[in-house]
N, C-alpha and C positions, 0 to 999 in steps of 0.2 A: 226443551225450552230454549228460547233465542231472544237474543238480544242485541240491536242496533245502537251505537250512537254514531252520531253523526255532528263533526263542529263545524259551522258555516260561519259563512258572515255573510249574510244575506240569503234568499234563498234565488237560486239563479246565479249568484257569483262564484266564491273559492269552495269549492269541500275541501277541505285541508286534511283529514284524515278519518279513516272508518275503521270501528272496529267492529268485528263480527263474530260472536263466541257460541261455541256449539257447546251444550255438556255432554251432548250423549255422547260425542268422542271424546270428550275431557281436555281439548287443547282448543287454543285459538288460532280462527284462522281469520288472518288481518290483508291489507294492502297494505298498509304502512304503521308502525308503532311510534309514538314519540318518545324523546331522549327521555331515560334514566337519570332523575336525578343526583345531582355531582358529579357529572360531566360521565359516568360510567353506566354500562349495559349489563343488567343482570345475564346469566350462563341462558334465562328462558328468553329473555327478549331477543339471543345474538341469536338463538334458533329459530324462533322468530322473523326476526328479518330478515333474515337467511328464504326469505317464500316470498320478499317485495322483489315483483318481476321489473317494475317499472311505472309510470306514470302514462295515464290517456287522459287527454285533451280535447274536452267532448266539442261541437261547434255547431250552429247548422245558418247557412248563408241564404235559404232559399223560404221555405214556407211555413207559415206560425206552427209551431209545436205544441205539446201539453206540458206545461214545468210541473207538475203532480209527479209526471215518470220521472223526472230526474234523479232522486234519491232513490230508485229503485234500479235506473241505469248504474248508477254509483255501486249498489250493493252488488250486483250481478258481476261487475268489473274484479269487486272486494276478495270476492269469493275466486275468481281467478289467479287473483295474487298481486291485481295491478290498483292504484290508486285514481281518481278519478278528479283533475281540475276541471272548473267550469269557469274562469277569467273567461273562454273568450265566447261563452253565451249571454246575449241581450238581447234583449225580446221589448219589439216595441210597435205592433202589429200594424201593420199599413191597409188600406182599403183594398187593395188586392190580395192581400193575406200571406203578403212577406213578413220576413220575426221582422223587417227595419227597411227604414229607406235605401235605395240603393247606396250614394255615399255614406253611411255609417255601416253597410254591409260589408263594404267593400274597404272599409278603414279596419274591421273587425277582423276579417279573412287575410286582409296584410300585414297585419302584426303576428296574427298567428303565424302565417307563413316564415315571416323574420324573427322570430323566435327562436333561438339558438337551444334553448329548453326544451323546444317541441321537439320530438320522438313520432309519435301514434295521434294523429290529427282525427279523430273521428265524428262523422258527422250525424247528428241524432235524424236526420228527417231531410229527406230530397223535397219533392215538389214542382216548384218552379220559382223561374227568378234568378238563377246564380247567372245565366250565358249577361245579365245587364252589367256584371261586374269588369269584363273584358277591361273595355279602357281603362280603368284602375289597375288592376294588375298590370295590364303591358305598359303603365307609365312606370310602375314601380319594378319593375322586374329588374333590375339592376340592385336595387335595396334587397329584394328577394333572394336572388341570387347567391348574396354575398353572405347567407344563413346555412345554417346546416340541413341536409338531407332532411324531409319528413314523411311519413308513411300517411298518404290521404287514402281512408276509409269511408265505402259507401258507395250508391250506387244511384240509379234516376236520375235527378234533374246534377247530380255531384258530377255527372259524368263530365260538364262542365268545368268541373275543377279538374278533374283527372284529365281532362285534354291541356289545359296549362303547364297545371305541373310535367307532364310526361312529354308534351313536345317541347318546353319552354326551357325547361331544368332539367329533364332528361334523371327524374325523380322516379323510380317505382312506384307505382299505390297498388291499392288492393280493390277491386270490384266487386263488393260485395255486401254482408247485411246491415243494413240501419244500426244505429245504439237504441232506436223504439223499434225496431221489427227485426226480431230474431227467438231464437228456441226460447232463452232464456225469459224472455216478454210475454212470449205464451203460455210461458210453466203460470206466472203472474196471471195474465186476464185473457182466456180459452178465445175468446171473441177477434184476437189477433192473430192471425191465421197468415198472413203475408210471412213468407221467409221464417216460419216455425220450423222447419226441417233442420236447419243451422247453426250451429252455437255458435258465439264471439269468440270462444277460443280457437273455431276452424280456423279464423283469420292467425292468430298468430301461429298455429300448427303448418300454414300454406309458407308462409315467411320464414319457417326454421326447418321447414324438410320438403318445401317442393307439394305440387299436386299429381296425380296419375289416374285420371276418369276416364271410363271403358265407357262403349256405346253409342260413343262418337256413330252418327248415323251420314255417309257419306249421300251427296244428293247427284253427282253428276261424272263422270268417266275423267274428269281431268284431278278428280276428290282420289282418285284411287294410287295415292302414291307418295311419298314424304314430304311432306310440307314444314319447311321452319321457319319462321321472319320473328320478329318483337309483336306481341298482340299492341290492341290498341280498338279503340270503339267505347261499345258500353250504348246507352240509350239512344236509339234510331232519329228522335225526334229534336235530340238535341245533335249530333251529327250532321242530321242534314240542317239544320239553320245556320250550320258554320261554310253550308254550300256558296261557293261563288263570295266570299267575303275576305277580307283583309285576314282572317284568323283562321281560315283551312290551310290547314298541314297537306304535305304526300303523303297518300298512301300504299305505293309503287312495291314499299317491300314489307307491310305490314299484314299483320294476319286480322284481319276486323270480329269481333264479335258485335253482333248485335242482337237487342229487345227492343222492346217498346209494351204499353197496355193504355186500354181505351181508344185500339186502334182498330176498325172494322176492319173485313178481309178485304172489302173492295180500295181501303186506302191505302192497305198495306200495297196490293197489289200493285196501285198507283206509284207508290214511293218506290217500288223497286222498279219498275218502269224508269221512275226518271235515273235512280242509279244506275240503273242498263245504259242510259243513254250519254252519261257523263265524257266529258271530255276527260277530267281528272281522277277520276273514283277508278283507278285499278288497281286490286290487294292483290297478294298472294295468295290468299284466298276471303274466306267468309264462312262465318261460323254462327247461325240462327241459334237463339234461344228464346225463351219464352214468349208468345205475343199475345196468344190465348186467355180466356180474362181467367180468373184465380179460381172460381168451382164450375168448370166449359166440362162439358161433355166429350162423350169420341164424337158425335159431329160434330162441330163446334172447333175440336180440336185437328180433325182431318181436312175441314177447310180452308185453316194455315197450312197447313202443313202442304195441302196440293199447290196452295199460291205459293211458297217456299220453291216447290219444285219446278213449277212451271220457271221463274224466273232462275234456278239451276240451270234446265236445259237451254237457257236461250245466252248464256254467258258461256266467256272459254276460260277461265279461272275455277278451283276449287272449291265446291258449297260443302257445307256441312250441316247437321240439323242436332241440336242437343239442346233441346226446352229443358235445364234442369238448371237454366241461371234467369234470372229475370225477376218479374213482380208476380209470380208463381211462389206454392208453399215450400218450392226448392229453391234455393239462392246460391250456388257456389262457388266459392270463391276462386277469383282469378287474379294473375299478378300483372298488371299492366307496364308498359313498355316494358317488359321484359320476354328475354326469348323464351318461344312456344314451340312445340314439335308434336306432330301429328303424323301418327303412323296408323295402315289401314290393312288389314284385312280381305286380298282379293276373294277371298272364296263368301265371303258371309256379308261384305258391303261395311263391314263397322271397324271402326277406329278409336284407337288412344292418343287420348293426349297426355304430353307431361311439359312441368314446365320447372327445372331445378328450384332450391333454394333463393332466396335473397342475402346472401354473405353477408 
């Protein structure tokens, strides 16, 4: 038998605290307890809190959400140890199916950012709509700045944020599952199926010890040899819209991953065409994941992957092919602007990556 409370003050604003009480282990396990009356903690609460990991800061800048999930995002968190604010969700759905207008998106997204508080920035749902936020942040990026470090979580249309913070503040994030799309989501409602292989707590397991994924599938003769730079990418389609614009970074010593979905072969093909052709677009290498739609077949799936390869051989930098990050039921998590190291395998073609800690 279980039981949830939950104290809000609104639904969509603060959760202030959860409790989650198991009997059949006989103990509770909480994100956060409130004080002990007369200023003192009983011997079970100091054990207790002794299991609050921290505070996540749910948010999402791009496309309307379900707030139904939200108390179940909460619980999920609870059960990991960490507590769950929503200050900085409002939803206030616009005709193109942003949660908000772009200025109140982007007043939303800036306070978060300058929040001396925030830790764990995660975002419940990409979409589209954050790259409109640009000139907000780069006016405020000074106010930004003068805040403390925050760990931006999430992935698609987020990727947007994670090219800010990571070239602007030179801030780690993490690339990777929605707070609505991940294992935890799908134990809930079977019919969610995006980034089910995942749990929330990879993300903090990838931030306290580093990643190490085999199978690294090399695509071309210059792939076959130690590659390290700072990753950096994330979604194809918002990367190239920062093409040729006031707000593209160099990519001269970076290692790119990319995805994309709802992207045919022959567009995909196109897009890398034009990145073949770029004047400014040269990584240390390039790391493909998922493009394939979410239940693709082996053909389906080998027609990415030949256009992957055709645009391999026609470049002189390092491809790599690892569909096991993207809008697939694998989502793995990566640590952005931080260094990446890929080692390969000459006799078998495949490679590892690792990418330390976040201290």
């Amino acid at each position: 038998m279980k039981m949830i409370l939950i104290k809000t003050r609104e639904i969509g604003k603060v959760i202030i605290y959860i409790l989650f009480f198991s009997l059949e282990s006989g103990a509770a396990q909480t994100a956060i307890l409130p004080p002990f009356k007369g200023g003192q903690q009983s011997e079970y609460q100091l054990k207790e809190q002794h299991r609050y990991k921290g505070k996540v800061y749910l948010i999402s800048s791009s496309s309307q959400y379900d707030e139904k999930i939200i108390p179940e995002i909460a619980a999920a968190f609870s059960r990991q140890g960490y507590v769950t604010d929503t200050k900085y969700l409002e939803q206030n759905p616009t005709q193109l199916g942003y949660v908000n207008i772009d200025e109140n998106r982007a007043s939303t997204l800036i306070k978060a950012l300058s929040d001396k508080n925030v830790k764990y920035l995660w975002f419940v749902k990409g979409g589209s709509g954050a790259l409109n936020l640009y000139p907000a942040l780069y006016a405020n990026l000074d106010r930004i700045s003068a805040s403390t470090p925050k760990v931006i979580i999430g992935f698609s249309d987020v990727t947007a944020i994670h090219n800010f913070v990571n070239h602007e503040l030179n801030w780690p994030s993490v690339h990777g599952v929605l707070a609505s799309y991940n294992m935890e989501m799908h134990e809930i409602d079977k019919k969610k199926t995006l980034n089910m292989d995942n749990s929330l707590n990879e993300v903090f397991q990838t931030l306290s010890h580093g990643i190490t994924y085999t199978g690294i599938e090399s695509m071309n003769r210059q792939a076959i040899k130690i590659v390290s730079g700072k990753l950096d990418g994330g979604n194809l389609t918002l990367v190239q819209s920062l093409f040729s614009t006031s707000y593209e970074s160099s990519y001269s010593e970076k290692v790119m991953m990319l995805e994309d979905t709802g992207v045919t072969a022959k567009q995909l093909d196109r897009t890398l065409h034009q990145i073949e052709y770029s004047r400014t677009f040269r990584p240390r290498a390039v790391i493909f994941g998922q493009f394939y739609s979410l239940n693709a077949g082996e053909e389906e799936k080998s027609l990415y992957r030949y256009v992957i390869q055709q645009f391999a051989d026609r470049v002189n930098y390092p491809v790599y092919y690892y569909p096991e990050f993207g809008h697939g039921k694998t989502n793995q998590p990566f640590i952005m602007a931080h260094r990446v190291k890929i080692l390969c395998n000459r006799q078998h073609s495949l490679c590892s990556l690792t990418q330390p800690p976040v201290v």
